[in-house]
N, CA and C of each residue as an Amber inpcrd file, in Angstrom:
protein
   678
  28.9250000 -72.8170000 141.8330000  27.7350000 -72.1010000 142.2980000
  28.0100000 -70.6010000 142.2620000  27.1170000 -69.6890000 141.6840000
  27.2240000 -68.0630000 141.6290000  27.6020000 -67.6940000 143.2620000
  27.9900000 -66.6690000 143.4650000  28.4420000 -66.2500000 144.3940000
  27.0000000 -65.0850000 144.6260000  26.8180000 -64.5680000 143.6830000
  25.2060000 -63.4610000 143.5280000  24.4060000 -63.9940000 142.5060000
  23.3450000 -64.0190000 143.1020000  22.2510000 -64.2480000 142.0830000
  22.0960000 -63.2970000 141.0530000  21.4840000 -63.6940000 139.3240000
  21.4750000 -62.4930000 138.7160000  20.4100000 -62.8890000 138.1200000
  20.1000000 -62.2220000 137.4610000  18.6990000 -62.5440000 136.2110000
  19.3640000 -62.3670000 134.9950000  19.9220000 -64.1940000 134.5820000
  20.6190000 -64.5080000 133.8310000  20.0800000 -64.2210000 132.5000000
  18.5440000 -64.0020000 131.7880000  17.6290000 -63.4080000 130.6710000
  18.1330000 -62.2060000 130.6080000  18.7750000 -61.6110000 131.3950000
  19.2270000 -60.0640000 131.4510000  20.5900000 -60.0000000 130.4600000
  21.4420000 -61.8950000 130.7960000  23.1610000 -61.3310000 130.4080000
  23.1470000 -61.8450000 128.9600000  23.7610000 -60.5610000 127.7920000
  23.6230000 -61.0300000 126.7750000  25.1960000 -61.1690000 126.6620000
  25.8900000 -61.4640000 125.6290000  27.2580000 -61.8580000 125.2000000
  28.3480000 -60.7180000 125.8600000  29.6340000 -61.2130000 126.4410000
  30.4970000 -60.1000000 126.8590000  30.9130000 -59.6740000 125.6830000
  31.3590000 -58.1410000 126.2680000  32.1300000 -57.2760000 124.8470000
  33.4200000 -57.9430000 124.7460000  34.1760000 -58.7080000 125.9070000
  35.4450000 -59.5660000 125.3590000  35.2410000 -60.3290000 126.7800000
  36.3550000 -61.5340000 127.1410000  36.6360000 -62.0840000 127.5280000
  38.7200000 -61.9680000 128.2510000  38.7420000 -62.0810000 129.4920000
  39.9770000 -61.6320000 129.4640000  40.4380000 -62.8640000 130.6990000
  41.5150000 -63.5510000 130.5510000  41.5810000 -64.4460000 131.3590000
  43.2620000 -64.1690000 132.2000000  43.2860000 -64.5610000 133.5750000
  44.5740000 -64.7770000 133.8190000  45.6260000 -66.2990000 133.2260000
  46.5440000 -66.1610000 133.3660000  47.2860000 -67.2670000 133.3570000
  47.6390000 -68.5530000 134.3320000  48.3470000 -68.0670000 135.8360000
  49.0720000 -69.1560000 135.9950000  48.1350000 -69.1620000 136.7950000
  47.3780000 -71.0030000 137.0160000  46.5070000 -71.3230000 138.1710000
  45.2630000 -70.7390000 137.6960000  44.6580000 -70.2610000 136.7540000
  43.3280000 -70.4480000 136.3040000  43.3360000 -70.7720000 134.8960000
  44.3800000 -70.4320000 133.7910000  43.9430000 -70.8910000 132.2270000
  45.0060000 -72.1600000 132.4450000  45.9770000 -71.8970000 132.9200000
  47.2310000 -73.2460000 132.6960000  47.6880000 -73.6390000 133.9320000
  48.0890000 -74.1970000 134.3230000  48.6150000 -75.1540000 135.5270000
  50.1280000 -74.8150000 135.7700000  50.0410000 -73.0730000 135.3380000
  51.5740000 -72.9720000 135.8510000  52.0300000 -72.6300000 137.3740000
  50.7720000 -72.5660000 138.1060000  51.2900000 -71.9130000 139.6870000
  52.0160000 -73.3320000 140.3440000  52.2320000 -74.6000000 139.8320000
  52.4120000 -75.8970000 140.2590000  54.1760000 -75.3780000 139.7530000
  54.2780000 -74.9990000 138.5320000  55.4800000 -75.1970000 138.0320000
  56.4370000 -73.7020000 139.0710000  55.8320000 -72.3720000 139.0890000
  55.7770000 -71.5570000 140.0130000  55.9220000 -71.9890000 141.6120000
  55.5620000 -73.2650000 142.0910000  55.5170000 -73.6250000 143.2880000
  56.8670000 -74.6070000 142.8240000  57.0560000 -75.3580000 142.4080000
  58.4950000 -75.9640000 142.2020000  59.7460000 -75.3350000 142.5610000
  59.6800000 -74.1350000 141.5580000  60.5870000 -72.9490000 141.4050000
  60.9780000 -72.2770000 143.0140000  59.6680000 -71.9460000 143.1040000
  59.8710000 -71.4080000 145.1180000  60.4660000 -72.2520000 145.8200000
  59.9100000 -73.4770000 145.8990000  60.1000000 -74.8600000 146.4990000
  62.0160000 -74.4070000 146.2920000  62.3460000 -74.6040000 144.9500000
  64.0890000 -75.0290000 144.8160000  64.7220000 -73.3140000 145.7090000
  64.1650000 -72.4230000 145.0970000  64.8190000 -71.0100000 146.1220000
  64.4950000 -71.1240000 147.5890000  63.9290000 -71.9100000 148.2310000
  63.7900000 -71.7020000 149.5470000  64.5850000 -72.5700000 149.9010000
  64.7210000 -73.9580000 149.3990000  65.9330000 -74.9640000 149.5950000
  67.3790000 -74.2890000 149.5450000  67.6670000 -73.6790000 148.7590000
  68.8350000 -72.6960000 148.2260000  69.6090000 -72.2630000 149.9590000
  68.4740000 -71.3040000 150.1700000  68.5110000 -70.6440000 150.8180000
  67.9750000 -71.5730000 152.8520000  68.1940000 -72.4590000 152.8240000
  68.1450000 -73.7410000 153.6700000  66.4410000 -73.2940000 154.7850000
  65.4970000 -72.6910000 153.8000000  64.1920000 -72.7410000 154.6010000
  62.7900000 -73.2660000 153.6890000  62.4980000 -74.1600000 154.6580000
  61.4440000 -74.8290000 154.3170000  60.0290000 -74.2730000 153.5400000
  59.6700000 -75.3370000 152.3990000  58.1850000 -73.7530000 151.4580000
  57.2000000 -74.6340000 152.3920000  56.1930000 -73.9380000 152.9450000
  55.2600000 -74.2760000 153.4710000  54.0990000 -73.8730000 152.2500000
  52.8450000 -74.4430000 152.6790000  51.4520000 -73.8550000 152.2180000
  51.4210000 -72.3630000 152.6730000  51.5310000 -71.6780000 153.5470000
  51.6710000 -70.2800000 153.9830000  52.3380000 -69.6910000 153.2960000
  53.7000000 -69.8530000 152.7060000  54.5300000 -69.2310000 151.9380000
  53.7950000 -69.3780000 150.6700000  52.9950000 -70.0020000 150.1040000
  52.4550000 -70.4200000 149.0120000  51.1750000 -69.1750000 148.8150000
  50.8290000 -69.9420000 149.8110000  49.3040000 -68.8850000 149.6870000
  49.7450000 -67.0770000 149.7430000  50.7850000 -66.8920000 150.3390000
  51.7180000 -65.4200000 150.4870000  51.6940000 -65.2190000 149.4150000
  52.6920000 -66.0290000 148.4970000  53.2480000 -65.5470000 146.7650000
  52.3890000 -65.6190000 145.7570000  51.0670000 -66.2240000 145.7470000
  50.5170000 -66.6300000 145.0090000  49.4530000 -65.1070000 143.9800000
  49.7470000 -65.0660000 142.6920000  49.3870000 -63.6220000 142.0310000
  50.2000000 -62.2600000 142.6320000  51.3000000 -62.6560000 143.6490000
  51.6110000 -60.9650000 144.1200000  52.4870000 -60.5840000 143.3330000
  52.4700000 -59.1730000 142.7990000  53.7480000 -58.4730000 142.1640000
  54.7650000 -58.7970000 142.7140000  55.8670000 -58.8020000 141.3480000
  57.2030000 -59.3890000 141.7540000  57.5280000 -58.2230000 142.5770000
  57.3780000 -57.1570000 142.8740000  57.9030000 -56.0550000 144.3240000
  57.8570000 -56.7480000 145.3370000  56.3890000 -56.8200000 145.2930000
  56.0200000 -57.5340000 147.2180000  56.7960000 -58.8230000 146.8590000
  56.7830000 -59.6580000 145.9190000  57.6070000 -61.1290000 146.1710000
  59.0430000 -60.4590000 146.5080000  59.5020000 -59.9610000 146.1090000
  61.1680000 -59.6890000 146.4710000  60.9900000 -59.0010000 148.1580000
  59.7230000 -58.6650000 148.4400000  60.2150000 -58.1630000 149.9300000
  59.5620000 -59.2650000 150.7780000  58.9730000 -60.0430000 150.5530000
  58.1320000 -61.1870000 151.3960000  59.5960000 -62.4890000 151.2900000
  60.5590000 -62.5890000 149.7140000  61.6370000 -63.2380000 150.2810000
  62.5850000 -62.7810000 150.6270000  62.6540000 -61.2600000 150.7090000
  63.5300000 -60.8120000 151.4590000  63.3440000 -61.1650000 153.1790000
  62.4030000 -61.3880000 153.6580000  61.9360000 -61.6710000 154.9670000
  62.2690000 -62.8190000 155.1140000  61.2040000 -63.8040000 154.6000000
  61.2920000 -65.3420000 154.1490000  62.6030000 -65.9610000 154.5470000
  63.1890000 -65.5060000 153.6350000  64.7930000 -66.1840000 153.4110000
  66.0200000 -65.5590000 154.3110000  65.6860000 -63.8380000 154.8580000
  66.8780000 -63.4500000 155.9400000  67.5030000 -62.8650000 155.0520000
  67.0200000 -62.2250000 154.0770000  68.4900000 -61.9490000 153.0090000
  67.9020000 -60.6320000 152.8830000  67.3650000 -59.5770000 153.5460000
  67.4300000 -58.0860000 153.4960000  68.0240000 -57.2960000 152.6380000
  67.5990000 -56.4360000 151.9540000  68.4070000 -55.9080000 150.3510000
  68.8730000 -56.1870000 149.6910000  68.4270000 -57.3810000 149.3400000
  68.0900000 -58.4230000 148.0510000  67.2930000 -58.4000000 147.2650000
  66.3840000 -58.3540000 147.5640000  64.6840000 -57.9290000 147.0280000
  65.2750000 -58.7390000 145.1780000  65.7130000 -57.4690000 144.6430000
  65.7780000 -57.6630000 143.0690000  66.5870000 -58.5910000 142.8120000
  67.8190000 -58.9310000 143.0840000  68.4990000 -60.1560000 143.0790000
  68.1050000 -61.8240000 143.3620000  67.1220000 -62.0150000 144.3220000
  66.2780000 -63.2660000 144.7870000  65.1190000 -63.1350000 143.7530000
  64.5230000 -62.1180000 143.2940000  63.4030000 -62.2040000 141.9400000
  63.7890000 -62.5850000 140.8390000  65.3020000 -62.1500000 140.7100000
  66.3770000 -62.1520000 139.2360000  66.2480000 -64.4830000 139.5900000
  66.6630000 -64.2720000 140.6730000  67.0670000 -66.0340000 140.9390000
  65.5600000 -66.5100000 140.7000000  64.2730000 -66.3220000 141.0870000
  63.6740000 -66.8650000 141.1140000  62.8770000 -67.0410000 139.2490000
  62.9880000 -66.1000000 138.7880000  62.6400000 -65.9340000 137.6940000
  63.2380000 -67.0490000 136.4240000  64.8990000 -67.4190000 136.9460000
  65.6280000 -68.2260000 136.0610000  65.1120000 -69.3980000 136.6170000
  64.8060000 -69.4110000 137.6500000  64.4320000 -70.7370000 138.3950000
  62.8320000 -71.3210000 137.6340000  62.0200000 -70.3950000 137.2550000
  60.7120000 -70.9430000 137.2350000  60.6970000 -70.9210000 135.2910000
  61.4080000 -69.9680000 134.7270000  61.8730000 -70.3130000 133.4530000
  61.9040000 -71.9390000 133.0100000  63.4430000 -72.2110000 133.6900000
  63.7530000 -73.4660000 133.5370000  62.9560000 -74.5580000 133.6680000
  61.8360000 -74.3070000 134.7330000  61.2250000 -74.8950000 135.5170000
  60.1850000 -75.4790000 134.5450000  60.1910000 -74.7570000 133.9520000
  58.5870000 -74.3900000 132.8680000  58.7680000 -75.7590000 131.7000000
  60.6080000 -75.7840000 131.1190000  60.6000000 -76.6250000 130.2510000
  60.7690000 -78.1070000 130.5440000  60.1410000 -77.8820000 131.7240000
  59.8240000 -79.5070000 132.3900000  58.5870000 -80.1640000 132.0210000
  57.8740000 -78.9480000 131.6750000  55.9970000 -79.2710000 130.9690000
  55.1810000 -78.3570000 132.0880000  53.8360000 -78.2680000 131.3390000
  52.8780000 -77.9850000 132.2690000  51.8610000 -77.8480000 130.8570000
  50.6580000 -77.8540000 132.0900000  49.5300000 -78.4200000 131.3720000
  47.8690000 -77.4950000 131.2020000  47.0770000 -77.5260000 130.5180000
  45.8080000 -76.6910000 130.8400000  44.9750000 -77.0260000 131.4420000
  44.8640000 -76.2080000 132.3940000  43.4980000 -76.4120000 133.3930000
  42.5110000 -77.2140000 132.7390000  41.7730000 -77.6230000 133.4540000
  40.5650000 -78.5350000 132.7570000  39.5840000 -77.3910000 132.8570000
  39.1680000 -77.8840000 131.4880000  38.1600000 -76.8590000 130.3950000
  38.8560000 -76.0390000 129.9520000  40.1670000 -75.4030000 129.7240000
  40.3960000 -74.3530000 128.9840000  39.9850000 -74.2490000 127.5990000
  40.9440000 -75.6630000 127.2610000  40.6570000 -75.6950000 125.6010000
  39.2310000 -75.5850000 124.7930000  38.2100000 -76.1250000 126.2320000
  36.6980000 -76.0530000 125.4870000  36.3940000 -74.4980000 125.6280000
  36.7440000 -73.9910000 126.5240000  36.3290000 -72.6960000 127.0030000
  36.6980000 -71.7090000 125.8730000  38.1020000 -71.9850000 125.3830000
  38.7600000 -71.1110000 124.3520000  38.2640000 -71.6230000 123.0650000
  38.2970000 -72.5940000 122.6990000  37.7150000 -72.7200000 121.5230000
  36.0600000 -72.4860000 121.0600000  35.2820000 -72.5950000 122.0620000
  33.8050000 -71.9070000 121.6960000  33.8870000 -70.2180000 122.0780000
  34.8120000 -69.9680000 122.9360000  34.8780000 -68.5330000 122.6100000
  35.8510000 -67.8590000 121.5190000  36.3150000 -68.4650000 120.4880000
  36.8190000 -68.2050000 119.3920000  36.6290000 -68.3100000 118.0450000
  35.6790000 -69.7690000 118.3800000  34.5270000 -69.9500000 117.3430000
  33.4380000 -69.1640000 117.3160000  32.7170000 -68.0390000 118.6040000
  31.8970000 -67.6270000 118.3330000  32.2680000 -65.8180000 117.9500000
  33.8920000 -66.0760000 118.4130000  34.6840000 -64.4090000 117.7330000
  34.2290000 -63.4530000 118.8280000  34.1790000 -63.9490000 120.2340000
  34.6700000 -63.3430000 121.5120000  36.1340000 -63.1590000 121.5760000
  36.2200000 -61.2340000 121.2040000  37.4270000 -61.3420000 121.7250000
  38.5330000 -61.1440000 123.1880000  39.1530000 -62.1960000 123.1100000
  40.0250000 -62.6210000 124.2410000  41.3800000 -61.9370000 124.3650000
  41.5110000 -61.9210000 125.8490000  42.7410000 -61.6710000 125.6880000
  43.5000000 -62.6010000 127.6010000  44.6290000 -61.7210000 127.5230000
  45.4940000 -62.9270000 128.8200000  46.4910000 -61.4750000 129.5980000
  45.8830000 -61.8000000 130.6930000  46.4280000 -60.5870000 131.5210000
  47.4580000 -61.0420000 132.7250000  48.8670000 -61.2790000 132.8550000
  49.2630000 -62.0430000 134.2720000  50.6240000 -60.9770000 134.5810000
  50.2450000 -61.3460000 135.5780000  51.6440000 -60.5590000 136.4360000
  53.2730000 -61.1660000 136.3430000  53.5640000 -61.8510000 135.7610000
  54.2820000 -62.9280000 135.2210000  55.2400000 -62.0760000 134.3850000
  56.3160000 -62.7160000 134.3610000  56.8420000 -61.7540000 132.9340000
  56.8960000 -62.6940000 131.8310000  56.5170000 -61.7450000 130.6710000
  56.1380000 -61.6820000 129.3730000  56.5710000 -62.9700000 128.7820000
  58.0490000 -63.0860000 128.8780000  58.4640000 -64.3130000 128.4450000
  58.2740000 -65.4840000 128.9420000  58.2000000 -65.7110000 129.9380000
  57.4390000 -66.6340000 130.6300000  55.6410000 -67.1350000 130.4160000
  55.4240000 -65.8430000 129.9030000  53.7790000 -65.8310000 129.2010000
  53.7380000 -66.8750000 128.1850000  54.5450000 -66.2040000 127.1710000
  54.8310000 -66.4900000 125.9050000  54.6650000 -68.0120000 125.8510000
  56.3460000 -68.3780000 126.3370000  56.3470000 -69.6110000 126.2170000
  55.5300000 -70.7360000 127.1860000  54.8800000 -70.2910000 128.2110000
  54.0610000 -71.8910000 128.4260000  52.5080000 -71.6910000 127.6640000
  52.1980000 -70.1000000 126.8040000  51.2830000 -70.7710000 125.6830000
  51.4630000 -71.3280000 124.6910000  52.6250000 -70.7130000 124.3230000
  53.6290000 -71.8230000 123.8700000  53.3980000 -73.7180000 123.5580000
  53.9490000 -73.9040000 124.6960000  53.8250000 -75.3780000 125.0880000
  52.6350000 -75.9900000 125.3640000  51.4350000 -75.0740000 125.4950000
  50.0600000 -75.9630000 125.3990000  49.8270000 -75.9300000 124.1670000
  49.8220000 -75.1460000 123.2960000  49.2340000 -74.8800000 122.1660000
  48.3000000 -74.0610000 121.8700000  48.2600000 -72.8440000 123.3010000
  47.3860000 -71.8620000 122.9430000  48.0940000 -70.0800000 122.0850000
  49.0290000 -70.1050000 121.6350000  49.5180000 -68.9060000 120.8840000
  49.2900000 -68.5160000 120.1810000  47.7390000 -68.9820000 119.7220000
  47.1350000 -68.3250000 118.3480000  45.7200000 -68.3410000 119.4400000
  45.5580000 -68.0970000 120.3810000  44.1440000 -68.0630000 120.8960000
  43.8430000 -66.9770000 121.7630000  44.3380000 -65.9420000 121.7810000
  44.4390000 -64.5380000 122.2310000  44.5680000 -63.2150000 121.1080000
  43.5980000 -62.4040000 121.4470000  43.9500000 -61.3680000 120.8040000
  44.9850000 -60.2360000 121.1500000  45.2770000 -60.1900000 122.9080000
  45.9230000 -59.7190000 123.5200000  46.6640000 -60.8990000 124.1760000
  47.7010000 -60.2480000 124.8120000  48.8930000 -61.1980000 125.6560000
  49.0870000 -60.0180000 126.3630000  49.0080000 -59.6590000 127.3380000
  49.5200000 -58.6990000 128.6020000  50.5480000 -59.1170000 129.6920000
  51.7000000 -58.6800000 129.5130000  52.2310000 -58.9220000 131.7030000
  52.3390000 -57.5280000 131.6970000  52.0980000 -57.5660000 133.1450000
  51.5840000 -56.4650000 133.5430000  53.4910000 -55.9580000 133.9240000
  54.4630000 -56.0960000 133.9550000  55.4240000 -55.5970000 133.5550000
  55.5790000 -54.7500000 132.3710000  54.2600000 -54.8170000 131.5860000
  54.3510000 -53.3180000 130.7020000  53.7980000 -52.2030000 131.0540000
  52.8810000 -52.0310000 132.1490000  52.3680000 -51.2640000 132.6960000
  52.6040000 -50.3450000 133.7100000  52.1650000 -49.4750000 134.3780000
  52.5190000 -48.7480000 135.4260000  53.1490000 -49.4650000 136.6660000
  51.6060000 -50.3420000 136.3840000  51.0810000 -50.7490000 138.3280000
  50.7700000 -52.2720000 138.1400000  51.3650000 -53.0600000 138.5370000
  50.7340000 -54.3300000 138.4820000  49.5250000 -54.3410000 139.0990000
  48.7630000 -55.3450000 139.0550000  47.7340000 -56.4500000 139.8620000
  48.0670000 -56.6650000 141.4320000  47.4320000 -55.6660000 142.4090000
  46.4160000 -55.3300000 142.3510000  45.4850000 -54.1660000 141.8800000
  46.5350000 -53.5070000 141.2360000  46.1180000 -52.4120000 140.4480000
  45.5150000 -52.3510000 139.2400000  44.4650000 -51.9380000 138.4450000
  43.4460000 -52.1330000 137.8030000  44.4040000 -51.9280000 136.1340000
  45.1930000 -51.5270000 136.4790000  46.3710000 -50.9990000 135.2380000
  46.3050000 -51.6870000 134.1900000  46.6130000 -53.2560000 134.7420000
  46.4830000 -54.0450000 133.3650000  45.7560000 -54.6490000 132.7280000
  44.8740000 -54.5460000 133.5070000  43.2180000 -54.6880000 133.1940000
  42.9730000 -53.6950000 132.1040000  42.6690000 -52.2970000 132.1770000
  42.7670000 -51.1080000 131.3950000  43.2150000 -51.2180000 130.2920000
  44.5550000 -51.6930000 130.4220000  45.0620000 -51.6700000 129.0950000
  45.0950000 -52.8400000 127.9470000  44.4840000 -53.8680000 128.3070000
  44.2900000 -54.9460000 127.9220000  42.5390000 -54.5480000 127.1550000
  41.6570000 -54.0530000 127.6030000  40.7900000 -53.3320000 127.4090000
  41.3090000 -52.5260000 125.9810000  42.0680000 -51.6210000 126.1420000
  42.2080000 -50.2370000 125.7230000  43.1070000 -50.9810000 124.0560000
  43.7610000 -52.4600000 124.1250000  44.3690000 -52.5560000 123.3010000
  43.3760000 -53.6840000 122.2400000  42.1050000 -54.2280000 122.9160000
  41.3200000 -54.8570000 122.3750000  40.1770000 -54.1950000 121.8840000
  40.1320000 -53.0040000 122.1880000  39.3840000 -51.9000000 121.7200000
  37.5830000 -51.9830000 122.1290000  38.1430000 -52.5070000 123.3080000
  36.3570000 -52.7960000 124.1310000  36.9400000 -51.9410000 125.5040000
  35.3330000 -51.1390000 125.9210000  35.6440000 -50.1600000 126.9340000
  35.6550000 -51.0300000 128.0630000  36.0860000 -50.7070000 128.9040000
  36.2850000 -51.3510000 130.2470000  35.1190000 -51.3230000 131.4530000
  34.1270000 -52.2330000 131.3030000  32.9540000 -51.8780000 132.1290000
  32.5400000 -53.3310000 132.6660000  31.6330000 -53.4350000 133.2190000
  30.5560000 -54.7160000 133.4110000  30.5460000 -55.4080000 132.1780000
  30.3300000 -55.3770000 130.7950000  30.3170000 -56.1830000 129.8170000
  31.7900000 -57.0660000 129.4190000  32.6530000 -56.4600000 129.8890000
  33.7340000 -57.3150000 129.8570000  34.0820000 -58.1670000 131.3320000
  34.1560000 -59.4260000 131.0320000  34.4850000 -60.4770000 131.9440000
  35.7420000 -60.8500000 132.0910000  36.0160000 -60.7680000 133.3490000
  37.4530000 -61.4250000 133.5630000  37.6730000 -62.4940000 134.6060000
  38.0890000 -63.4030000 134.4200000  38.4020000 -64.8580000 135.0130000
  39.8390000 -64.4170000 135.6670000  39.6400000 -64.6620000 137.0700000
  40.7490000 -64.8020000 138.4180000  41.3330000 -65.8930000 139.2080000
  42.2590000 -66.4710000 139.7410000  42.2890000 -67.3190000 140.7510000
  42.9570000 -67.0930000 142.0660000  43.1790000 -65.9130000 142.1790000
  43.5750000 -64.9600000 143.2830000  43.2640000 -64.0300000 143.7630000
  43.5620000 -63.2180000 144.9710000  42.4000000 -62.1280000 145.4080000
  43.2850000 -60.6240000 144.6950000  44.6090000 -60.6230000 144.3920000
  45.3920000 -59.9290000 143.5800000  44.7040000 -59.6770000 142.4590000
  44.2820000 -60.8820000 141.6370000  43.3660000 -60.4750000 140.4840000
  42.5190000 -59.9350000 140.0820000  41.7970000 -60.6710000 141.5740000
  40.2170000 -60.3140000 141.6820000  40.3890000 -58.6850000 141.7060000
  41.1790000 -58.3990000 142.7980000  41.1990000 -56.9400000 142.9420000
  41.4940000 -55.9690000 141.8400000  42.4950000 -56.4060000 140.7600000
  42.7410000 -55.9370000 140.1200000  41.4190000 -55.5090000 139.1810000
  40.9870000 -56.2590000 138.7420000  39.8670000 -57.0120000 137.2050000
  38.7940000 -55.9380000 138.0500000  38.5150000 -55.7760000 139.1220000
  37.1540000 -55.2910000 140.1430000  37.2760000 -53.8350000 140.2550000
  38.5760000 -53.4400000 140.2960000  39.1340000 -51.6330000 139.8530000
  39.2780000 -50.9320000 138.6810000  39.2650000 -52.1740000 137.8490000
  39.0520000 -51.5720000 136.7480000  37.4040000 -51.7910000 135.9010000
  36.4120000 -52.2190000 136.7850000  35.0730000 -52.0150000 136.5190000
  34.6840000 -53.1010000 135.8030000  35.4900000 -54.0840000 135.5200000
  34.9210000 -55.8220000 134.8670000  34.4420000 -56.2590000 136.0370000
  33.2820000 -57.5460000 135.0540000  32.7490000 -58.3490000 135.6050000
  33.6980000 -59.6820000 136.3450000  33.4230000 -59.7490000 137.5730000
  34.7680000 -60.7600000 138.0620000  33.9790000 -62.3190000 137.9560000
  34.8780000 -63.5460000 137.6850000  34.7980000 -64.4570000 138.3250000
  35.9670000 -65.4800000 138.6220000  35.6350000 -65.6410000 139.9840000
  36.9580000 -66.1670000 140.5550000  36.5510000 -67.7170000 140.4000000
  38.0620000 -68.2570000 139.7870000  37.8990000 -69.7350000 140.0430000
  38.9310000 -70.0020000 140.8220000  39.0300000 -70.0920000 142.1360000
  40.4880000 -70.4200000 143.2710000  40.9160000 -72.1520000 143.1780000
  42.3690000 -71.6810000 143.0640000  42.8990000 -72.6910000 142.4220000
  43.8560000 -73.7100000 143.3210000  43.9540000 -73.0600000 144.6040000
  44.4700000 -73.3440000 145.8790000  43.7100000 -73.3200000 147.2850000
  43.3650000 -74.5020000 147.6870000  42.8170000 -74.3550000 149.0670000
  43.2700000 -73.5960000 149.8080000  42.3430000 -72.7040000 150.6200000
  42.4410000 -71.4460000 151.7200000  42.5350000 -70.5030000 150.9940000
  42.2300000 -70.0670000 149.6690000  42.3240000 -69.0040000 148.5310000
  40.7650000 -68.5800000 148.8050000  40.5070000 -67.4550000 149.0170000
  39.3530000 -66.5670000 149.4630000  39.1770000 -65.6980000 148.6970000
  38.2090000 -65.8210000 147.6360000  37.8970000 -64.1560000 146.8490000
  36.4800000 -64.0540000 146.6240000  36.1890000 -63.4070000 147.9960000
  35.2710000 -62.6500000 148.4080000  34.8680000 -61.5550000 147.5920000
  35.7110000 -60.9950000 146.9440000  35.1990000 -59.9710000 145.8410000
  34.8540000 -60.2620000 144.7410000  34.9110000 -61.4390000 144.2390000
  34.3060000 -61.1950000 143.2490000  33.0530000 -61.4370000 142.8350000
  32.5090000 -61.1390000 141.6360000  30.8110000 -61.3750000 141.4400000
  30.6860000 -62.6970000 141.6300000  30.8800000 -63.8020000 141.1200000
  30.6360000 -64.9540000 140.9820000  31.7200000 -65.9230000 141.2400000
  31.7180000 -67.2490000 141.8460000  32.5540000 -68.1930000 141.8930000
  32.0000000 -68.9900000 141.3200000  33.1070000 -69.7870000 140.6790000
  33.4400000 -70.9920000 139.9690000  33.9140000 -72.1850000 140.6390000
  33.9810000 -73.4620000 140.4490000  34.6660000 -74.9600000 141.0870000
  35.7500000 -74.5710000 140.2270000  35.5220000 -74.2670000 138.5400000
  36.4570000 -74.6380000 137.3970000  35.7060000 -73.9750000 136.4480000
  37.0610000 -74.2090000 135.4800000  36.4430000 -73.9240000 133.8290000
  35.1950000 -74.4210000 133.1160000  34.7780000 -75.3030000 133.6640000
  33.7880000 -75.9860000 132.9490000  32.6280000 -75.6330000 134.1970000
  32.0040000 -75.1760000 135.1470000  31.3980000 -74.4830000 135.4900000
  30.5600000 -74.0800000 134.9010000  29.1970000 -74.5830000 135.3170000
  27.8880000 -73.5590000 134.5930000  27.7200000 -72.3190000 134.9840000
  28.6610000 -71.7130000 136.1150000  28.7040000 -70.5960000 136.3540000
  28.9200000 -69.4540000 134.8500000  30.1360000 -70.2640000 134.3770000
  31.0770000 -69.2450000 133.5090000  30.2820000 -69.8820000 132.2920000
  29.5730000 -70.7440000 131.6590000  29.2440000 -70.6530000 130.8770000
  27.8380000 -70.1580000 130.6640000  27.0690000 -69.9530000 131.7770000
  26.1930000 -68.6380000 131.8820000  26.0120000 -67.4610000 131.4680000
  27.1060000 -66.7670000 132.3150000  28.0160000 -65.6120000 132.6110000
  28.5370000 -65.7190000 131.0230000  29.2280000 -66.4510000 130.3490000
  29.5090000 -65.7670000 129.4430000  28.7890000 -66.6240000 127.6750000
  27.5970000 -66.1690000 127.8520000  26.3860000 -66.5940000 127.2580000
  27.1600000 -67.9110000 126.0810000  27.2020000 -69.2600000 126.7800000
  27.3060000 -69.8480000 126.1720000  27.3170000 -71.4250000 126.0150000
């Protein structure tokens, strides 16, 4: 269900399409929650849903100071990110899978030569390979982690430049798909159209234009005339 009503005769085709990764295009925040799951064991404290809903889209900064807290291990920060990073790597070549509707979602927006791109706070290699393993690495025009940028998410940074490298200006005509309020915030500062699909119960994004259940949502196929 839309979150705002619009006068949908009004929305003609976005100038691109820009999606996040883990927990709205692919089912990696599960493989991401594994990974936490084994570093909090490590470290002999229990992952709750709270710790979940904490880490979920935040820059690896704030993650290194939320398990610096978390875990008791104070000026660690970069060392527990270094661990967690090998941890969710590994983690990855266990499988993971695409959200339901991606593949329809991506393939009529590629057949109709909407160009796409993939914006996550994630690092790069980790991008790579779980599009990799679905079979989406030819279905982006862009690939972004925002580890190339200034400012992560919640900062509008990689939004911008994901924009700036697909060669569509950064306004209301470009749409971007969220499943966190990190995102939302991000995608919403840099002047795109938001829609959040939350991918975790107690996940709240109040900011953005429109909510989604999912990919397959008549929301988003409204919204992005199709």
């Amino acid at each position: 269900m839309a979150k705002l009503e619009t006068d949908e005769t009004a929305i003609g085709f976005p100038s691109a399409v820009i999606f996040d990764n883990d927990g709205l295009l692919l089912d990696t925040e599960s493989v991401w929650t594994r990974a936490e799951r084994d570093l909090f064991e490590r470290w002999g404290v229990a992952f709750t849903a709270a710790h979940k809903r904490e880490l979920v889209g935040t820059p690896a900064e704030t993650v290194g100071k939320i398990l610096e807290k978390r875990l008791g291990e104070p000026g660690r920060a970069a060392a527990l990110i270094e661990e967690l990073d090998e941890l969710v790597v590994a983690e990855l070549e266990h499988g993971v899978e695409a959200m339901v509707g991606a593949r329809e979602l991506l393939h009529r927006l590629k057949e109709r030569g909407t160009p796409t791109g993939l914006v996550s706070n994630s690092p790069l290699r980790f991008v790579l390979r779980s599009l990799e393993i679905v079979g989406f690495e030819d279905r982006f025009d862009v690939v972004l982690s925002a580890h190339e940028v200034a400012a992560p998410k919640p900062f509008p940074d990689p939004y911008l430049e994901a924009c700036a490298r697909l060669g569509v200006e950064a306004g209301p005509d470009v749409v971007a798909l969220e499943d966190s309020p990190t995102g939302v915030a991000a995608a919403c500062a840099a002047g795109l159209t938001v829609i959040g699909v939350p991918s975790l119960d107690g996940i709240v994004l109040d900011e953005a234009h429109h909510i989604a259940e999912s990919l397959l949502d008549d929301v988003i196929a409204r919204r992005l005339a199709l």
